[in-house]
C-alpha atoms as one frame of an Amber mdcrd trajectory, in Angstrom:
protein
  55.787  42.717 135.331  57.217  45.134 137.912  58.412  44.382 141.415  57.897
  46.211 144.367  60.546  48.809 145.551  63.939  47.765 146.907  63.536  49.527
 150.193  60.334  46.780 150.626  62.375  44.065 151.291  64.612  45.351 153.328
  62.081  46.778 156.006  60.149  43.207 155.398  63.483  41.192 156.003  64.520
  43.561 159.134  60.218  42.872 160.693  60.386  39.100 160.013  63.913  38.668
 161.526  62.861  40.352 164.815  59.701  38.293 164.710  61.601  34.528 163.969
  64.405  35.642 166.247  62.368  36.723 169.354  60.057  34.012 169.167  62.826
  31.351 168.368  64.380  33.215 171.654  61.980  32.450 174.173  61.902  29.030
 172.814  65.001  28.416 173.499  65.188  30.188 176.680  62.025  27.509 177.625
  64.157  24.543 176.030  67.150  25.340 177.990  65.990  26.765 180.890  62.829
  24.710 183.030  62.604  21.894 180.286  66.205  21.501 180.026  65.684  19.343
 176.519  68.572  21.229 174.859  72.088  22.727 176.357  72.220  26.731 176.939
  74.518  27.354 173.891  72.687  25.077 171.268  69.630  26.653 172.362  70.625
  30.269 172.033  71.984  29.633 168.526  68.118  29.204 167.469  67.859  32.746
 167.237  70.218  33.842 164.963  69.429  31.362 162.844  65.839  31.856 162.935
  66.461  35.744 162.360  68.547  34.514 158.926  65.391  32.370 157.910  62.948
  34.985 158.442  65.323  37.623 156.861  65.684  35.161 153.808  61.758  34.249
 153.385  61.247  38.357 153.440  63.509  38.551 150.169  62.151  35.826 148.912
  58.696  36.856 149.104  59.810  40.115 147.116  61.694  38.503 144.482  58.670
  36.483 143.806  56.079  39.323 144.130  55.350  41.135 141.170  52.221  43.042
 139.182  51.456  44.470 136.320  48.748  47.454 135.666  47.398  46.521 131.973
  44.265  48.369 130.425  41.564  46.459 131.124  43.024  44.100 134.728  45.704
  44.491 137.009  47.547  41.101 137.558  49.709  40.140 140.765  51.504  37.025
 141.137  53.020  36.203 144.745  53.919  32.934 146.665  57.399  31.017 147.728
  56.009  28.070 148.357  52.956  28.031 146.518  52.808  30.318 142.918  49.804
  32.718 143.234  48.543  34.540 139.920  45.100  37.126 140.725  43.846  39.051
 137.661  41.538  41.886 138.864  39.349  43.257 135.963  39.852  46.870 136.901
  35.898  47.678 136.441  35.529  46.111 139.326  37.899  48.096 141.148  35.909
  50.461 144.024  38.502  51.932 145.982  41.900  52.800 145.747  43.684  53.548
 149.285  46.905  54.644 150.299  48.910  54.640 153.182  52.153  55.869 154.670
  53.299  54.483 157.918  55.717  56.951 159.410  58.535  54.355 158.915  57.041
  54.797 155.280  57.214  58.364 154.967  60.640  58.417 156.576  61.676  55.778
 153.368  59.425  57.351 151.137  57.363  54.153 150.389  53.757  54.122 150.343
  51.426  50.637 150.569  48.143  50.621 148.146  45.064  48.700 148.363  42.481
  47.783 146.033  39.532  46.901 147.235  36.178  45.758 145.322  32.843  44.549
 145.578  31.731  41.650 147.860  33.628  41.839 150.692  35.319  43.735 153.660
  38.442  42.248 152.970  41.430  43.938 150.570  41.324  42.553 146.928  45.454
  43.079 146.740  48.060  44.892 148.203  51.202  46.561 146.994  53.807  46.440
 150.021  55.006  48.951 148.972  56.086  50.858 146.016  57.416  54.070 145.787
  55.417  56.862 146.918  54.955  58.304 143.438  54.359  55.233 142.043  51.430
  54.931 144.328  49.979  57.956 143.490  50.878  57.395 139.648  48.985  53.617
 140.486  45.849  55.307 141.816  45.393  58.175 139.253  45.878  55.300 136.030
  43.279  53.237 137.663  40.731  55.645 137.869  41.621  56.960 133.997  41.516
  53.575 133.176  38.024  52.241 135.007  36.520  55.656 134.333  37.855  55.362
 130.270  36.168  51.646 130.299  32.838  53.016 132.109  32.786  55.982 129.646
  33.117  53.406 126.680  30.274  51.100 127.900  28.274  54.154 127.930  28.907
  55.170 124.818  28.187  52.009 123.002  24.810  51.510 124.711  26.025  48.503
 127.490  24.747  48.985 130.569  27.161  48.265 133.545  25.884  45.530 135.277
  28.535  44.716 138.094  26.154  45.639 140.683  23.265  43.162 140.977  20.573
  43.535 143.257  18.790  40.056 144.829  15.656  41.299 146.074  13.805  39.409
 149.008   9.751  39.699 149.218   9.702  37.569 151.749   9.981  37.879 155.334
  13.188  37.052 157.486  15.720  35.320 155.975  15.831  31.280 155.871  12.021
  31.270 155.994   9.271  29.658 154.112   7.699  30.903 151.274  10.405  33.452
 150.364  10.461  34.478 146.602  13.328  36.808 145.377  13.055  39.250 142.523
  16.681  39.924 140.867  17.379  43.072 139.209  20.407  44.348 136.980  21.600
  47.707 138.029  22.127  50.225 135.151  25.130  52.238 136.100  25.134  55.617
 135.564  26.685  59.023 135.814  29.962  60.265 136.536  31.710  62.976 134.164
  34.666  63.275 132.346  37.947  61.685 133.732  40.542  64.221 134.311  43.632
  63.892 132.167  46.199  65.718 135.004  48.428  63.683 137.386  46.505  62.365
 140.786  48.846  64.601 142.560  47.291  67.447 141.412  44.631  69.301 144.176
  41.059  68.790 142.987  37.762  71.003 144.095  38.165  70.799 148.480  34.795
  69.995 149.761  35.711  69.667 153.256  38.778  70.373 154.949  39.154  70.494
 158.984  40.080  73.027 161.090  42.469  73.379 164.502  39.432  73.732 166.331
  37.240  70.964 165.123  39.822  68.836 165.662  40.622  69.758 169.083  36.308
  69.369 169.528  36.334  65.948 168.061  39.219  64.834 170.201  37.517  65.742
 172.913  33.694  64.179 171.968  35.154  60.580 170.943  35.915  57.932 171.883
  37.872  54.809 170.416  37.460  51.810 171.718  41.464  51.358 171.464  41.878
  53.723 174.127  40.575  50.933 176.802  43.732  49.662 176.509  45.617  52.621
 178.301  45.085  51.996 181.856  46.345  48.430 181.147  50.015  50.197 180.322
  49.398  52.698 182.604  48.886  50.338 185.174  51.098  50.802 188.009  50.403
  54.653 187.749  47.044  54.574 187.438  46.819  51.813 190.601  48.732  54.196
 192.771  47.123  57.016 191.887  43.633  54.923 192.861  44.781  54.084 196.647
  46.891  57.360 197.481  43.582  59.410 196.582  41.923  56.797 198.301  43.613
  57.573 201.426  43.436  61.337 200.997  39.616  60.650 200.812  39.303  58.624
 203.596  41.050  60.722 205.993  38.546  63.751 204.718  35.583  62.446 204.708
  35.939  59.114 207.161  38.927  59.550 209.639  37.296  59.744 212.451  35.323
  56.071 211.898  35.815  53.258 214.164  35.278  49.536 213.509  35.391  46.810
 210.812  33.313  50.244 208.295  36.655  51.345 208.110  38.284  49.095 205.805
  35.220  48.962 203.385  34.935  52.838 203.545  38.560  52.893 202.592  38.000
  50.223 199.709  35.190  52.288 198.454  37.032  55.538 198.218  39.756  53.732
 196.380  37.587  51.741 194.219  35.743  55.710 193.578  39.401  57.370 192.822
  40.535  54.073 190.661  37.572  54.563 188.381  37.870  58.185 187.740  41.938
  57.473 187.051  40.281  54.815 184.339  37.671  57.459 183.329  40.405  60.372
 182.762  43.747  57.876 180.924  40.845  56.177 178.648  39.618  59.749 177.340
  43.029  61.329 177.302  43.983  57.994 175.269  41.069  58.487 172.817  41.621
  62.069 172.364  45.213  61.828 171.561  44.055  58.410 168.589  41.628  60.635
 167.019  43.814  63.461 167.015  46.522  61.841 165.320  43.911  59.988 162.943
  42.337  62.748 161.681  44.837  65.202 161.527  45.013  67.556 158.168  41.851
  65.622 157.270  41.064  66.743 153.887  37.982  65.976 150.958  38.323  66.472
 147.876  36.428  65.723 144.506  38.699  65.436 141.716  36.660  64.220 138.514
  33.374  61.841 139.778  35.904  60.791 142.715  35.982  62.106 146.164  39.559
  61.471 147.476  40.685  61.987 151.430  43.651  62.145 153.082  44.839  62.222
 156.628  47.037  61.433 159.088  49.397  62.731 161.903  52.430  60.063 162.061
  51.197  58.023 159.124  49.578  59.839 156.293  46.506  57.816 154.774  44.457
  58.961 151.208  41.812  57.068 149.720  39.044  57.347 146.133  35.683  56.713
 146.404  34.048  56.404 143.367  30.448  58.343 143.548  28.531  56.274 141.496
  29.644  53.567 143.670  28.029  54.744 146.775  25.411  52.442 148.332  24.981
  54.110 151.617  25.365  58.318 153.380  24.919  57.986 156.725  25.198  60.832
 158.963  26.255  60.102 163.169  25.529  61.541 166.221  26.569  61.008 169.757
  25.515  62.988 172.474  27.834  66.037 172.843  27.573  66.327 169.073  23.766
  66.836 169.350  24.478  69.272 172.057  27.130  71.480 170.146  25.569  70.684
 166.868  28.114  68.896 165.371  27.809  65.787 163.248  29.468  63.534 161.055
  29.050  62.062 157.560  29.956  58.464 155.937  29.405  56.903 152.328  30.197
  53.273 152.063  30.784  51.853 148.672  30.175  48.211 147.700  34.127  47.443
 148.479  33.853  49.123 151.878  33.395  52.237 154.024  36.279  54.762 152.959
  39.410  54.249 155.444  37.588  51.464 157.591  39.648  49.178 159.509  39.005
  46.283 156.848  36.674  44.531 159.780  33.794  46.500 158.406  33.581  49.704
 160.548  33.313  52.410 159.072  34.956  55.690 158.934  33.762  59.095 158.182
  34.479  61.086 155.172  33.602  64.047 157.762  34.757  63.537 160.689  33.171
  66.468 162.567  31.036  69.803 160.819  28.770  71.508 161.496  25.168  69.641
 161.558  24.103  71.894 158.633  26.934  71.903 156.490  26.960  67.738 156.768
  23.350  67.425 156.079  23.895  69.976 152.667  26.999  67.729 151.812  24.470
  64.413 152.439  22.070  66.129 150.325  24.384  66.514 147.295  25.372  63.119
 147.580  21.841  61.830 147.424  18.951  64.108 147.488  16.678  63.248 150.162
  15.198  66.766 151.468  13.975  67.449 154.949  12.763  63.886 156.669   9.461
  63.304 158.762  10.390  60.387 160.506   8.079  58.105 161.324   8.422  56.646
 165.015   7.671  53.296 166.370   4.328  52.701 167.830   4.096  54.131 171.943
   3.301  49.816 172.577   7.296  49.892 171.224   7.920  52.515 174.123   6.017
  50.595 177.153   7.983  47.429 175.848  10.793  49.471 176.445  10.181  50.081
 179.714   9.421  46.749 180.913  12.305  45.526 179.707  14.614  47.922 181.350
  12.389  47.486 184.498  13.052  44.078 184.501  16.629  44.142 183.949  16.846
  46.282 187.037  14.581  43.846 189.284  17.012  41.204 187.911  20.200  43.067
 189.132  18.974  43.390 192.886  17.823  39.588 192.523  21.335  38.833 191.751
  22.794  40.470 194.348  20.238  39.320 197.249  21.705  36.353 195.939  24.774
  36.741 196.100  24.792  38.012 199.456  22.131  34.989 200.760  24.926  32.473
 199.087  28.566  34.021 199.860  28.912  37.232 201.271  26.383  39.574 203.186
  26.307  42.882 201.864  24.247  45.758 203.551  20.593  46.240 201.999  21.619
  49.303 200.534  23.745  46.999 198.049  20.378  45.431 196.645  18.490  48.435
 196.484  21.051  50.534 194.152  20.040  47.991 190.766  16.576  49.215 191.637
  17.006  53.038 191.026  16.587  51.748 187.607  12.946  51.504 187.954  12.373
  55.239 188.178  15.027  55.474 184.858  13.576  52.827 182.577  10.226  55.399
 181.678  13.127  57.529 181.021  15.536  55.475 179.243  12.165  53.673 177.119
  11.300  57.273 175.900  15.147  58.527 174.807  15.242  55.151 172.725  12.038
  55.236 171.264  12.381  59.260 170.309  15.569  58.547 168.600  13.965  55.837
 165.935  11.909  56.339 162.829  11.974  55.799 159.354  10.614  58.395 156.764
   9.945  57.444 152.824  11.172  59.990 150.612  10.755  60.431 146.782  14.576
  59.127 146.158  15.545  57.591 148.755  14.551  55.589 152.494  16.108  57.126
 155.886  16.288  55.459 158.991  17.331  56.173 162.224  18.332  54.373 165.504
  20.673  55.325 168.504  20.438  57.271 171.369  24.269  57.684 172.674  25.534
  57.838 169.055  22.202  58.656 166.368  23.039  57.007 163.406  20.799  58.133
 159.987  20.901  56.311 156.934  20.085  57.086 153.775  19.576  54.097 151.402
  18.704  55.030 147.569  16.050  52.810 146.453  18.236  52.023 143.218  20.732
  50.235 145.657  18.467  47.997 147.705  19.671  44.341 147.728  17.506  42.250
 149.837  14.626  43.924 152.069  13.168  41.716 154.912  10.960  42.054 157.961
  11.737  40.141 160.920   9.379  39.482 163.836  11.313  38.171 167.114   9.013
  35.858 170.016   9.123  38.987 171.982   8.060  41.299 169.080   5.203  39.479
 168.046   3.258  39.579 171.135   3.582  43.086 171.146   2.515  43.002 167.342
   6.260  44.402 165.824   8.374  44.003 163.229  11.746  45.613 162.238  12.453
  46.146 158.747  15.761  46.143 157.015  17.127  47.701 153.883  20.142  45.793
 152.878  23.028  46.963 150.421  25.723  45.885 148.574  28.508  48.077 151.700
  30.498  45.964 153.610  28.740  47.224 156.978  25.872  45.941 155.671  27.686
  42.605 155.717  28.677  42.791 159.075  25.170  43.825 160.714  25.004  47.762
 160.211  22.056  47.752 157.626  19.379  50.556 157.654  16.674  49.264 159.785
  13.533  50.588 161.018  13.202  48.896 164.621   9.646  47.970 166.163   7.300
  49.236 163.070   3.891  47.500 162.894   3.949  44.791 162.206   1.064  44.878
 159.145   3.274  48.171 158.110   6.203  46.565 158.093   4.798  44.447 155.185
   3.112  47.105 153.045   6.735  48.889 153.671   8.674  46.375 152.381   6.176
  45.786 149.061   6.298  49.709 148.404   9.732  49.578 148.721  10.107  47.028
 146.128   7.797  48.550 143.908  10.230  52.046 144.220  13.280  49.361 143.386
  12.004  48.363 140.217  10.274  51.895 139.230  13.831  53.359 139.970  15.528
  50.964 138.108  13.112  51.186 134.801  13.691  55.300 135.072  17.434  54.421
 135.457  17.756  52.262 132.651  15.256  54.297 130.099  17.629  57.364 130.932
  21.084  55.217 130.285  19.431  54.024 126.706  18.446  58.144 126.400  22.165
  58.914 127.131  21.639  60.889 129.911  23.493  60.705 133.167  21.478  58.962
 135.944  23.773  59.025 139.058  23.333  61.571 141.586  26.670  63.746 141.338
  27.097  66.695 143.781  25.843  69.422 141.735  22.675  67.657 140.521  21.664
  67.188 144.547  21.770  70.189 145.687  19.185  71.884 143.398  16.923  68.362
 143.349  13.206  69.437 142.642  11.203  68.532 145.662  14.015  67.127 147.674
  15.212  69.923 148.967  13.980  72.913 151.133  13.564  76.177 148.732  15.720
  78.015 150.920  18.857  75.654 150.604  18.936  75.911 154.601  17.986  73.173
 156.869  15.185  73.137 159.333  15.554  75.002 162.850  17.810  72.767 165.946
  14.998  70.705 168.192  15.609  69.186 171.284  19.311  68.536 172.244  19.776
  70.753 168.719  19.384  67.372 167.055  15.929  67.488 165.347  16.787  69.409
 162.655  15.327  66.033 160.180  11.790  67.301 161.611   9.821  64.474 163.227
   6.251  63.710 161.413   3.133  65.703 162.581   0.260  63.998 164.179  -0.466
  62.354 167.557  -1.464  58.892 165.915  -0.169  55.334 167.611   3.298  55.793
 165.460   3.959  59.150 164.635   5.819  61.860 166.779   3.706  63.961 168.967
């Protein structure tokens, strides 16, 4: 067995004395101060004894904290209080990550995760070892789970640690719902490579100065909202000295009780362009430092990334472990022709924040390049997506319509009850009358669904276009679901479920507002492609040949791929490249 470095426990013991100490401070501040339970100098010795317990737990924990990386399982036994012992068989192993806080790097110390199948959450963690020891971890774990896959090959076993639960049912939880369970055949994946993980592997992707600086700029993270809240006192003065400045411009020469509301308007205008402007300059300084030096690599039937500005983060994801590619779009992207690319694994999405979001393996390329780099990863050609019936569009509409006639109801109301506003207050919430035609037609144009020979795509999202492509070898459950408000229009959305973790968390591919009698002939042809993909699958593993989809076998696919090896011309917004089906039919794109 083999404990965790040195330098561990004395970071651990340094964070756990300022946390017991500081919060055994304010309690005694509390207890001595407006309570008055205790005297001021019993009171303040709570914290340096609570800084000594939570120094002495810290060494504790790593004295009892050890692992061991044997051939076939990695074992780690933990606990103080209560002794801990997890074997992980290390076939089950999908993703090795590590990570270097800058504290980390400064130490050279590195933490590494192991994740696997059936959850977002991290199998076990190594807190920390030494930096090459992390790297020497990761590289014997994939020559070890790669060794056992090649020897379950080569005897004839199939690798069943992927087992699909099919649904042919409708929605979850009701009646009459029969399920058709099918063992995957694993297949694929070459050769493991006998040189040390630190060696540089075949670069797929790597980003560039200006990419960077673009994708700073495009995103957002939803991190950044906390900003102004730092930021406050700056960002409130800022808000009433422009204000001011506005009000004598445009409204100095007013008169009467208008004044003081113009005024509050101008600095309610100025404070939520000062939110606007710290919120993006927030975001674009997280994702620069996130994906900075963000590289892809594919080193044996791995792809491996790393990035990282102040902390330096790498990751494996196996291919033949990949469930899901999506590729993402928001707005700007569409307009520049950018896009990003994600493959989620049964463990998890590569990098995600362990709460099931997931993060790209390319953060921004190119719309071309990304869709050639989807295609290698699972051959899938050029889409005609299918969109939802135009009944899917009007019910659209109304419903935006009616949220807007339920704004200015709200605020009649609230001016009838408390405060009377001018009429002009009620009739703003009703602009969005003349938008919801609008809005109705930007959703509905930016959802489809398109059978291909390998795989199903869907697609969904108008501010950020997400399209996923689900191999029909990887389908778990597939449902239809039919809300009150859906069946009177005569809908159904269907949804492709996998084995990912975003699937677990609600980010399944789904086509939204089909027909409703399509939506069931959907689902059966997609389980008959499930169980004709899994017979081909499993005749070619008994025939010894490879059946996963590496990135050399996708990009040559027979009829999956356009002969020219280029993709189709930039639509509307430059975003149609996947062209939209033909035909003027109830359903189809016109």
């Amino acid at each position: 067995m083999t404990r965790l470095h040195p330098l561990s426990a004395l970071t651990d013991a340094v964070q756990r004395a300022l946390q017991f100490g500081s919060f055994a401070l304010f309690a005694s501040i509390m207890l001595s101060g407006p309570l008055g339970v205790v005297d001021v100098l019993p009171a303040l010795l709570l914290a340096p004894l609570a800084a000594v317990v939570g120094a002495g737990y810290a060494v504790a924990r790593y004295l009892r904290f050890e692992y061991d990386l044997g051939p076939e399982r990695l074992v780690v036994t933990s606990g103080v209080f209560s002794r801990q012992e997890r074997e992980i068989p290390l076939r089950r192993i999908q993703n090795v990550d590590v990570s270097r806080s800058l504290v980390q790097r400064v130490l050279g110390l590195a933490t590494v995760r192991f994740e696997t199948a059936g959850g977002s959450a991290t199998e076990a963690e190594l807190d920390a070892v030494g930096a090459e020891d992390a790297e020497r971890l990761r590289h014997q774990v994939g020559e070890r789970v790669r060794a056992l896959r090649e020897g379950e090959r080569s005897t004839g076993a199939a690798v069943d640690d992927e087992v699909g639960a099919v649904d042919t049912g409708g929605s979850p939880g009701e009646a009459g719902t029969t399920g058709v369970t099918g063992s995957e055949v694993a297949a694929g994946g070459s050769e493991f490579d006998d040189s040390f993980a630190g060696s540089r592997g075949e670069t797929l992707y790597e980003i560039s100065a200006r990419d960077l600086l673009v994708l700073s700029a495009i995103s957002f993270r939803p991190g950044a909202i906390a900003a102004p809240v730092f930021g406050a006192p700056f960002v409130g003065d800022a808000a009433t000295r422009g204000g001011v400045l506005l009000f004598r411009f445009f409204g100095g020469g007013r008169e009467g009780g208008a004044t003081d509301l113009l005024a509050a308007a101008f600095t309610a205008l100025v404070g939520l362009v000062a939110f606007a402007v710290t919120v993006w300059i927030a975001s674009a300084a997280l994702t620069y430092a996130r994906y900075y030096d963000f590289r892809l690599e594919r080193v044996a039937d791995e792809l491996r990334y790393e990035r990282g500005l102040l902390g330096r983060y790498s990751g494996t994801v196996p291919l033949e472990k990949v469930q899901t590619v999506s590729i993402g779009e928001n707005v700007a992207m569409r307009r520049l022709g950018y896009a990003t690319l994600s493959v989620e694994t049964a463990g998890y999405a590569p990098g995600s924040n362990r709460a099931g979001g997931a993060e790209t393996t390319i953060p921004l390329a190119a719309r071309g390049r990304v869709l050639d780099l989807a295609r290698d990863l699972q051959p899938f050609g050029r889409p005609t997506f299918e969109r939802p019936p135009t009944r899917a569009r009007r019910r659209y509409a109304i419903r935006y319509a009616l949220v807007s006639v339920g704004l200015a109801a709200v605020v009649l109301g609230a001016s009838w009850l408390w405060t009377p506003l001018p009429a002009i207050a009620a009739a703003v919430p009703l602009v969005g009358l003349a938008l919801a035609p609008i809005a109705a037609r930007s959703k509905w144009r930016h959802r489809g669904y398109d059978e291909r020979e390998r795989a199903m795509l869907t697609r969904s999202g108008f501010w950020y276009r997400s399209t996923r492509v689900v191999p029909y070898y990887r389908l778990q459950t597939v449902f239809a679901r039919r809300t009150i408000f859906q069946r009177r229009w005569d809908l159904a959305s269907l949804t492709a479920d996998t084995a990912s973790t975003t699937s677990i968390v609600g980010g399944d591919a789904t086509a939204h507002d089909i027909d409703g009698d399509e939506a069931d002939d959907l689902r059966e042809r997609l389980l008959d492609r499930l169980r004709e993909d899994l017979a081909e699958r499993r005749g070619r593993s008994a025939g010894g040949s490879e059946g996963s989809v590496s990135p050399d076998t996708g990009r040559n696919a027979p009829g999956e791929r356009d002969g020219s090896g280029t993709v189709a011309g930039a639509g509307e917004e430059g975003g149609d490249e996947y062209r939209d089906g033909a035909g003027g039919g109830d359903g189809h794109a016109p």
